[in-house]
Steps between C-alpha positions, in 0.01 A plus 500: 500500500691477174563722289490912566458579157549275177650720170415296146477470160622803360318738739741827615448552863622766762475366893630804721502568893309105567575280771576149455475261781485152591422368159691215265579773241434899552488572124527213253616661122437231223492463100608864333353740788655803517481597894658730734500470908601786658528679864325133640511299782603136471543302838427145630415324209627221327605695166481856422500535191494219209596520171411244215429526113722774389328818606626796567539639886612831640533449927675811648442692858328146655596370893509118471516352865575148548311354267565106557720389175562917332374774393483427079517144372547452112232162466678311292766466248335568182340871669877606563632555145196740348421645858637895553480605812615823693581499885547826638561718845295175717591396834518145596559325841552142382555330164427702181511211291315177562683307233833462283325631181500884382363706181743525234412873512494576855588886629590521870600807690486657885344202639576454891541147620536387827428174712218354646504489904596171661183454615352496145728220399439307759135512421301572231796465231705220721420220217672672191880384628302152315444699171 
C-alpha cells in the first residue's frame, strides 16, 4: 500500500487514535494543510509522516516504531522555510528524522527516543548506512 492518509490543498484535518502500518508514508501533509496527528500508531513503514509545501502540522502523543528511514521527513528544501510544525510528548524507537532538513518554525518538547533493536538494523533498515 502507499499512502495511509494524504492531507492537501488547504484542507484542516484531525487524524487521532489510527494505526499506520506497512505503508511508504502513514500521513503525507502537502501545500498549506493545516493537520494534526495525535495519540497514533506509526510502525514499519518507510516514512511516517511527510511534510512538503509549507503547511502547517501539529504531531504530539504518536508511537513511531521503526519506521525504515524516520518518523517525519521535511520533502524537500523549498517546504522547510514556510513549513511550522509542532512535535510534542511522541515516542520513537528509531530515527525521528529521515533527512537533514527541518521547519524554520519547528516546536519540540517531551519526545522519548531510543534505538532500534539490532535485529532491525540488520534487516529491514540495514541499507540506510548507504544514504
Amino acid at each position: 500500500a502507499g499512502f495511509g492518509v494524504h492531507c492537501t490543498h488547504e484542507c484542516k484535518v484531525v487524524i487521532s487514535e489510527c494505526l499506520f502500518q506497512g505503508l511508504i508514508c502513514g500521513v503525507s501533509i502537502l501545500d498549506f494543510s493545516d493537520v494534526s496527528v495525535d495519540d497514533s500508531v506509526f510502525e514499519w513503514n518507510q516514512f511516517g509522516v511527510t511534510i512538503t509545501g509549507s503547511p502547517r502540522a501539529m504531531v504530539r502523543t504518536n508511537n513511531f516504531t521503526d519506521n525504515v528511514y524516520g518518523g517525519i521527513l521535511i520533502n524537500d528544501e523549498f517546504a522547510a522555510t514556510p513549513t511550522m510544525c509542532g512535535f510534542f510528548g511522541n515516542r520513537v524507537r528509531g530515527r525521528v528524522w529521515a533527512s537533514d532538513l527541518r521547519p524554520d518554525t519547528l516546536e519540540e518538547g517531551e519526545n522519548v527516543v531510543e534505538e532500534s533493536p539490532e535485529e532491525f538494523l540488520r534487516g529491514p533498515a540495514r541499507h540506510l548506512d548507504a544514504c
